[in-house]
Structures are given as C-alpha cells and as structure tokens.
N, C-alpha and C positions, 0 to 999 in steps of 0.2 A: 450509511450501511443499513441493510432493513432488518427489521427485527424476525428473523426467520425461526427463533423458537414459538412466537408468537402464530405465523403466517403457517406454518405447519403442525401443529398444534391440535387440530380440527381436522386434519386430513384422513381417510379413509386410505385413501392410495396416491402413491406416489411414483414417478417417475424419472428417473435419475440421467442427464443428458451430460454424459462427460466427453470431456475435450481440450485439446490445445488452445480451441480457437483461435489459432494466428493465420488469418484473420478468421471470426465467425461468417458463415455467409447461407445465402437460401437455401441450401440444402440441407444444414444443421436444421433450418427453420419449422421445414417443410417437413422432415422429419421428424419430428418435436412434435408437432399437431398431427401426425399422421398416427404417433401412438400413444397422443392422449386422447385422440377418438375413438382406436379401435379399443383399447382398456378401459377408458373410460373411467381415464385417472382423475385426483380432482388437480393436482399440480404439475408440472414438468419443472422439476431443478435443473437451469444449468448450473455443471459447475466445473468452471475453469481450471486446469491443470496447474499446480503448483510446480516440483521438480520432477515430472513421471517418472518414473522406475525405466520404462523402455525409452526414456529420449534422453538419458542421462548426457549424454555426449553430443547431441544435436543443438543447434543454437536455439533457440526459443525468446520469442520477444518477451521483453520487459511483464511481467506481474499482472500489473497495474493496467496496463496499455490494453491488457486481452479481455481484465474484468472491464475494464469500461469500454469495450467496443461490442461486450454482452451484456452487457446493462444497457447500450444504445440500439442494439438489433429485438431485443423483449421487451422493451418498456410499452408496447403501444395493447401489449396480449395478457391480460386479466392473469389466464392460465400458465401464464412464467415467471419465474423466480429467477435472480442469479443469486446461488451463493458463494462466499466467499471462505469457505472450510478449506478448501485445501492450499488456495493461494498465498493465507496463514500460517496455514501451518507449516513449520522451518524440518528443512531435511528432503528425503526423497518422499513422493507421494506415493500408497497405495491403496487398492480400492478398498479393501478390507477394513482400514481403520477410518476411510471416508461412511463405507456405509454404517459400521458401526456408530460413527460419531452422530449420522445423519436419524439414526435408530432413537439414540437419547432425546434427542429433538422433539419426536414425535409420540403418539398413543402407542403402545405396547400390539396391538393389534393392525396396525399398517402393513400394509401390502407396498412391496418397494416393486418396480421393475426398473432394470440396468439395461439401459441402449446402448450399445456396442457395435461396431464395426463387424464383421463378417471374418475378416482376418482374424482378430482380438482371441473368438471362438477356438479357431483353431490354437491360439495359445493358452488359453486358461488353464493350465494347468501347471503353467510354468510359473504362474502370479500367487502370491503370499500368498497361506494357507487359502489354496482354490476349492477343497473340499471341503470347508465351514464356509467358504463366503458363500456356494453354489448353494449351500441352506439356507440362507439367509434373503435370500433375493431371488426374484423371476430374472432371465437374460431375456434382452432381445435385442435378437441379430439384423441387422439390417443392409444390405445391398442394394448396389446400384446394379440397373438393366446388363446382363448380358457377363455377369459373372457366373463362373464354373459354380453351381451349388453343389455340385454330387458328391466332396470330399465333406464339404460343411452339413449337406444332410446328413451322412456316416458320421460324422464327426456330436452332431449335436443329437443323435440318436444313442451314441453310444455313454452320454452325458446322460439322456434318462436313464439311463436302463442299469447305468451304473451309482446312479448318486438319486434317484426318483427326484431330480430336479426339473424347473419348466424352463424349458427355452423355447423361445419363440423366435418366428421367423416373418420378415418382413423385405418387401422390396418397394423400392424409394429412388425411381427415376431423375430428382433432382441430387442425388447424390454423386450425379456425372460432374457436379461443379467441385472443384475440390481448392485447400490452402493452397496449396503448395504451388498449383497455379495462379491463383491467384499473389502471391508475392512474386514469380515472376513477374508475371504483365505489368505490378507494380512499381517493381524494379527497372524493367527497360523501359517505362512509359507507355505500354498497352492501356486501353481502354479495359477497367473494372468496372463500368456502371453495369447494372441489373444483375451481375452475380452475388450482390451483396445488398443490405438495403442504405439508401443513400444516406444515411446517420453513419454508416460506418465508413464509407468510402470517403465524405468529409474529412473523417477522423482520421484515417488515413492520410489524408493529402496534407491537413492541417499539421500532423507533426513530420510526415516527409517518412512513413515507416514504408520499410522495405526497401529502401533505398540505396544501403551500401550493406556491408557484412558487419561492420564497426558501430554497434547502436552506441551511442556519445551519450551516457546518464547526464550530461549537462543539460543535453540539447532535451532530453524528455521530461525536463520540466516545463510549467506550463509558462506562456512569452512571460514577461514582467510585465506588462500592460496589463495584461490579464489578471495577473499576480494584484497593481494595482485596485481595477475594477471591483475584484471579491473583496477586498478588505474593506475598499469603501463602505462596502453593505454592512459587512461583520463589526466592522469598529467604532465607535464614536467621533464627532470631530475630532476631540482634544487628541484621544488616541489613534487617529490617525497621523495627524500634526507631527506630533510622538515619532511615530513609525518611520514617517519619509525623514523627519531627523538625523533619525539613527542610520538609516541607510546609506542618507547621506556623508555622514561624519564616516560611517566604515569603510566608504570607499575612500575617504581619504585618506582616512590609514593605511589602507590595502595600496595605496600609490606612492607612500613613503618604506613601508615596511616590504610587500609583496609583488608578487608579478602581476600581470594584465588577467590572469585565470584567477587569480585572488580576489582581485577588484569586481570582477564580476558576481563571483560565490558572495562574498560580503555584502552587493547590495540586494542579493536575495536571501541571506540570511537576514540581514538589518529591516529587510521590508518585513519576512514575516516572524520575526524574533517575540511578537505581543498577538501573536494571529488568533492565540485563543484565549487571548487576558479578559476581552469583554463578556465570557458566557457565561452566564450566570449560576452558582455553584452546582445547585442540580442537575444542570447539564454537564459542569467538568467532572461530576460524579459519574454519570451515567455513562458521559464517553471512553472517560478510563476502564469501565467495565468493559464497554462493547471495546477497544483497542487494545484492552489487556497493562495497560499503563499503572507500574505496579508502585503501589502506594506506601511508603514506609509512614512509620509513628508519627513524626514529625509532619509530616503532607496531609496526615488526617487529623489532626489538632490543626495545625495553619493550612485552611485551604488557598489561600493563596500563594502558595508558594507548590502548586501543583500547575500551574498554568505556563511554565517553560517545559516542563515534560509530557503535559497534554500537547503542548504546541507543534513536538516536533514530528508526533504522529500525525497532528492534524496538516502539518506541511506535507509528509509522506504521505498521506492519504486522498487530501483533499486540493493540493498547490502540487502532487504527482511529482515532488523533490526524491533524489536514490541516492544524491553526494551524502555518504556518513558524515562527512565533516559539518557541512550545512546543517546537517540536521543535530547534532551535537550542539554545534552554534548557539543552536535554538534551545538544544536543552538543559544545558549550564550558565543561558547567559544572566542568571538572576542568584545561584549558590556558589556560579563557580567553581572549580574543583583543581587539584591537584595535578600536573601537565599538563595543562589545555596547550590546544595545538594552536596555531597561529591564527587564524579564522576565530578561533573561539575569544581569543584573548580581544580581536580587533570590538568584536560584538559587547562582551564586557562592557568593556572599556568604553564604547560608542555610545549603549543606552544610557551610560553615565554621564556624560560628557555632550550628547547633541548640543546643538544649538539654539532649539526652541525649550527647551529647560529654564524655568524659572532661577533665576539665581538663588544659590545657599551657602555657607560656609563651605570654603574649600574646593568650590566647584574651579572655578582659576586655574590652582593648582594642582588638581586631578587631571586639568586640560594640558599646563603647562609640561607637567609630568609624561604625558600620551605623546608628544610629540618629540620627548627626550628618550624615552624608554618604558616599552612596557612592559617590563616587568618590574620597573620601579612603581609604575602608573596603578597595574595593579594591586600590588602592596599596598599603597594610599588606600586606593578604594577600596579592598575588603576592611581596612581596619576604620577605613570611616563608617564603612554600612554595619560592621559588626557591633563599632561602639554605637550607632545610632538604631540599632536594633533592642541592644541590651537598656540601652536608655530608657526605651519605650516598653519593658520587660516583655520582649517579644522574644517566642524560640528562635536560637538559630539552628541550622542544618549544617550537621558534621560538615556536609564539604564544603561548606565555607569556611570552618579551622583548619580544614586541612587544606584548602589553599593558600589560606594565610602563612600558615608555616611552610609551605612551599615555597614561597616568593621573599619570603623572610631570608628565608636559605640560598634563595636565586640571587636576591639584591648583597647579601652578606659574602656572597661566591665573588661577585660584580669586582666590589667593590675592594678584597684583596689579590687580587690578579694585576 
C-alpha cells in the first residue's frame, strides 16, 4: 500500500479519477493525462469504486482484482496514484465523504478537480449532499466523440449560474473504448489486446475474469505455487519448513474430518497461517496502522502475539484470499477462541502438531488426541500452551480462556451423552 498521506502532502492540485474500473483500460488512461495536462495538476488519483451508490445491484468484480489491475495500468506514470479509500471503506461509497476524506490528506489550500463521465453531470444532483460537494471541488466532464452536448451544456451551465461552481468540459476520443465491452469480448473469447495495456489483459487471462457470471472467491486467490514462491522470500528456512508442515498435517485432517473444499482451504490456510510472523516488529506496527489491525492491551505489551491478526490481512491483501473462514484460520490460529469453525480448529491444531516440530512433552498425545477428536485435541493443547505460558510469566489473551472453557464444556458435553 503506498503511503498516500505522505505522496499528496506537497500537492498543489489534484485530480481525482474515479471509477469501477472493471476492467481499467486506455481510455481511463488517456483521459487521465489529457487532464493533468490541460490543469496542469501535479497528481491524477485513481480511485477504485468500493460499493457505488449507483451500481448497488449490478455485479461488480471482486475489490482487490479492480485495485490491482489499476495499480498495473499506472505504475509506469510518475503523475499517478491509486488509491485505496474507498475500496476500504465498508458500506455504500459516496463521493462526498471520498473527497472529504481525500481533503484531510492534503494542504488546506489544494485545488481537487473531479472527472466524471458526461452522464454522471446530468445526475449530480441526485448524489449525497451535491450542493456542498459542488463547493468543494472543480467537475470535469468528459466525453467521447459524437455525443449530444446540448442538454449537458444547459445542464452544466445551469450548475454555474446556480451554485458559482467550475465545470469543465472536455472530449476524449479514446473514451469509444469502454468496460463493458470489454468483458464481453472477454467473456466470449474476443480479442482484448490494445484496448487495455498488456499488464492488464495478462491479469485478466491469468485469473480467467470475466468468464462466467459466478466469480468463485476460491478461485480468486492467488494459485498455491504462487502462494509458495512469496513466502519463500518472506520467511525463513526454519519457517518455512514450519509452514508446508502445517499445511501439510491440515490437510490431513481436512481428509479425516472435512470434504475435498475443506482439504483445499486448509492447505492454504496452513501455508499462510505464519505469512507475517517473520516481519520484524516495526513493520507489524506500522502495518496494523496502514490495515487498520486493531490492537488490544494485550497485543501491545506482547507484540508477538499480533502476527496471526496481522497475518490475515496480509493474506487478504497481499495472497488476494476473500474465504472469511481462511482468513479467520489465520487469525485465531495462535489464541484460539471460543467456537471456531472447523477450518479454524484443523489449523490449531496442525501448527501444534506438524511434523517437522522438534519434539516436547506432550506433543504425542496432542497428535494421538487430533486424530481421535478435536475438540478433545484442543482442550489438551490450550491447557498445555496456557500452562506453558504462565510458566514462563508470560500474558495470556482472553481468548485463549475462553476457549478453554469452551472445550472444557465441549469435551464434558462429549463425554455424558
């Protein structure tokens, strides 16, 4: 994520380039530099559509899939940004608290201008308070060759004269290229080369988008080879070692206990269940900030016992994982907590028990136990990690007693029935 309080900070003026982007293509581009030359802005934000207001009910790809296919179409352009404000933020998006938020960002003295579609104009009025946002910011309009202007000139004539607000007006011949054809073509197997640039069209083919109506959150994670690859970098031998362990052992639980969708999630919970144990603590500070990874008392006295809830953003974020369950996996598999789902419990249970594990007291029958029952299995192991916490007069985290007592209660259920 870039540090965009930083990146705009120094700006003069700015230009705010909003959109679905599904997919981004040359004509977002072209337009982009077409009016950071004539303004003679010092940035062009894009910024990705989180839940629009107007597309509530239209299908919209995945988050993630849109920022990073505009992170791949601006990366080569000094003059671009992507941000990631609204794709964050939870709920319906509107522009109002986008440019607001984009305002605290920057110097008190910045000039924003808002590129907009030509249709967009004719509705502004209908958008969250449109008569503070239309103070707040320059419009400009922008069309492709051979649209009717004469309702949009009346229309953004009647906006000065009524609110002394600037609109501008622009036309943008490459705006003949549009999404919406372009996931057709996608969809039936036409040819998308040059309407987009080729970092996107890759990206495209690589996860198979546009392809059916049913986007499968399984499938838009990134392969497991891949998954492999990064970790390599990110981790250490031992903890990698570590890693395909666990992975290992949770699918064979996921083959005793779960279905064939089980087996799967588990060995990509189990690969990146430690993906952000190795970063050294000022970075799993600074990431919790930028990810919003919210730190209770306990996690800031023991920083290490922040790196399964750093982890599961950095799987959502950076491994492009959307299963809740996966990601939960990843984020209780070191405290534990009070009914974990079945996924969660395999992960537990695995990081404790792999195979490349030095041998300790107990470890045996922590195994013997996983493959009798787990929720006896777990029982064991909170009260082993508890008392070998306490041993070592180390904190524990509430939810490690309260899953203790959970499972106390699960195995005590068990075992009069």
């Amino acid at each position: 994520m870039r540090n965009e309080i930083a990146n705009f900070r120094d700006c003069k003026s700015i230009a705010i380039m909003g959109g679905t982007f599904d997919p981004i293509h040359h004509g977002h581009l072209v337009t982009a530099e077409a009016v950071r030359y004539r303004f003679k802005v010092d940035k062009v934000v894009f910024m990705p559509a989180g839940q629009p207001a107007h597309k509530t009910n239209k299908k919209v790809t995945h988050n993630e899939h849109r920022y990073l296919m505009t992170v791949l179409a601006t990366m080569r352009n000094e003059n671009f940004e992507v941000s990631r404000i609204e794709i964050d933020r939870a709920g319906v998006t509107y522009t109002i608290d986008t440019i607001e938020e984009l305002k605290r960002m920057c110097r008190p003295d910045v000039r924003l201008y808002f590129i907009t579609g030509a249709d967009a104009i004719h509705q502004i009025m209908t958008w969250k308070e449109s008569e503070r946002l239309l103070g707040m910011c320059d419009f400009v309009a922008v069309t492709r060759p051979g649209y009717d202007k004469s309702k949009l000139f009346q229309d953004i004539g009647e906006i000065r004269e009524k609110f002394s607000s600037r609109v501008h007006y622009m036309e943008v011949p490459a705006l003949a290229i549009s999404s919406s054809d372009i996931r057709e073509r996608a969809k039936r197997g036409a040819p998308i080369k040059y309407l987009l640039p080729q970092e996107v069209e890759d990206y495209i083919h690589k996860f198979g988008l546009y392809q059916d109506d049913a986007e499968d959150e399984v499938k838009f994670m990134l392969p497991v080879e891949t998954m492999q690859e990064k970790l390599q970098s990110a981790l250490s031998v031992k903890r990698y070692i570590h890693t395909m362990g666990v992975a290992e052992e949770a699918v064979k639980l996921a083959e005793i206990y779960g279905t064939p969708q089980d087996q799967q999630k588990a060995r990509v919970a189990g690969l990146l269940h430690d993906c952000a144990k190795d970063y050294p603590e000022a970075m799993r500070l600074r990431f919790c900030k930028e990810y919003k990874v919210k730190m209770d008392e306990i996690m800031e006295k023991q920083t290490d016992l922040i790196h399964p809830f750093l982890g599961a953003e950095v799987a959502r974020r950076e491994y492009q994982v959307t299963d809740e369950d996966i990601l939960n996996a990843i984020r209780y598999h070191t405290t534990g907590r009070a009914g974990m789902s079945l996924l969660e419990k395999i992960i537990f249970i695995a990081d404790y028990i792999e195979p490349n594990r030095e041998k300790f007291d107990g470890l045996e029958e922590a195994r013997r136990l996983a493959y009798l029952d787990l929720d006896m299995a777990m029982k064991y192991i909170l009260e082993s990690t508890i008392a070998f916490v306490k041993e070592r007069g180390r904190l524990l985290h509430p939810l490690s007693l309260e899953a203790l007592e959970y499972y106390k209660h699960c195995v005590e259920k068990e075992e009069t029935e």
